[in-house]
C-alpha positions, 0 to 999 in steps of 0.5 A: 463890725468892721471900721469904716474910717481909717484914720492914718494920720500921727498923734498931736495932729487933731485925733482927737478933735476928729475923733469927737467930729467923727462921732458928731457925724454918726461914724462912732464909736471911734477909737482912739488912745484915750479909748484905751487909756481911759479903759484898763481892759483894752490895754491887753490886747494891743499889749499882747500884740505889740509886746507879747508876739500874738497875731494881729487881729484886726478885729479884735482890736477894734471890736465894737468901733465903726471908726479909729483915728490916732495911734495906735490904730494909725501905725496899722493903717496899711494893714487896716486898709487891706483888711476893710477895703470899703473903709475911707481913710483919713490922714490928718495933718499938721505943720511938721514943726508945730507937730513936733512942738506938741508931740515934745510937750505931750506924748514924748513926756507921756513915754518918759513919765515913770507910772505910779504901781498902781496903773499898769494899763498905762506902763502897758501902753508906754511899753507898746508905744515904745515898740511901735515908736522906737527911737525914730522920734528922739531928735527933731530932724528924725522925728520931722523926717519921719512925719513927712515920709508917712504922709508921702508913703499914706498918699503913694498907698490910698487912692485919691477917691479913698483918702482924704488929707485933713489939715488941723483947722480946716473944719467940717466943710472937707470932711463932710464932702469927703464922708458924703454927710451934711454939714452940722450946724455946731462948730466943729471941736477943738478938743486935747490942747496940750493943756489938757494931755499936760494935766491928765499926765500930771493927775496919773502921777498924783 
């Protein structure tokens, strides 16, 4: 199966509740971290891949998805563009500043929570989060400075009949038009709070 959306946008700008709409819209399964972080066998691959020195394989990392948004499928949004040139890309945004605020009270607490023994999935996804994330995230000018870099490098790359810039709130009605679907008539989700990743992070290590 191969993806036919590509969501290249960074975590904490709505992935999730996009994933969710996306699979209201009849493009799942959608994959996302949660995909991962919720089943231990999928950790491997992209452990292999990130840490390990296997080949990428596009195919084997989203075996079985029609669609992925968040990391880390969006740090391979260039090659996974290349690879399903019929996919439509979608690159969720957010104000930079509010995006740095919930990336500090999730994803960066996520990287620098010591994981219990017995959950090694997750110190694999911590390790290749690392990989990918590096150091470019430890200050907020940097972390800002390199959030706007891709939304300008995402926008030079796809072009404008493949992509779609999705704002956090903008709803269904720009996502529908773009996926050529009709519009649903339930409210589009708002799912992942920093609430809920706070908790989910708490649970881990109770």
């Amino acid at each position: 199966m191969a993806l036919e959306i590509i969501g290249a946008g960074f975590g904490r700008t709505g992935t999730d509740s996009l994933r969710e709409a996306l699979t209201i819209l009849g493009f799942g399964p959608c994959h996302h971290m949660h995909e991962i972080r919720d089943n231990p066998e999928k950790a491997q691959p992209w452990h292999d891949y990130f840490c390990g020195g296997a080949p990428l394989d596009l195919d084997l990392l989203f075996a079985g998805y029609r669609s992925q948004v968040d990391w880390p499928g969006a740090h391979l949004w260039r090659e996974s563009a290349k690879q399903y040139p019929n996919a439509k890309v979608i690159l969720s945004v957010r104000d930079p500043e509010g995006w740095y605020a919930s990336y500090c009270k999730t994803i960066k607490i996520f990287r620098e929570t010591e994981m219990p023994p017995d959950a090694p999935h997750m110190r694999q996804i911590q390790e290749f989060v690392d990989v990918f994330l590096g150091d470019r995230l430890d200050t907020k000018e940097r972390a800002i400075a390199d959030f706007d870099a891709h939304l300008a490098e995402v926008k030079s790359a796809i072009p404008a009949d493949r992509l779609l810039i999705h704002d956090l709130g903008s709803g269904w009605e720009p996502l529908c038009a773009f996926l050529g679907v009709p519009v649903p008539s339930q409210d589009y989700p708002h799912t992942n709070a920093t609430t809920a990743f706070q908790k989910h992070n708490i649970d881990l290590q109770s």
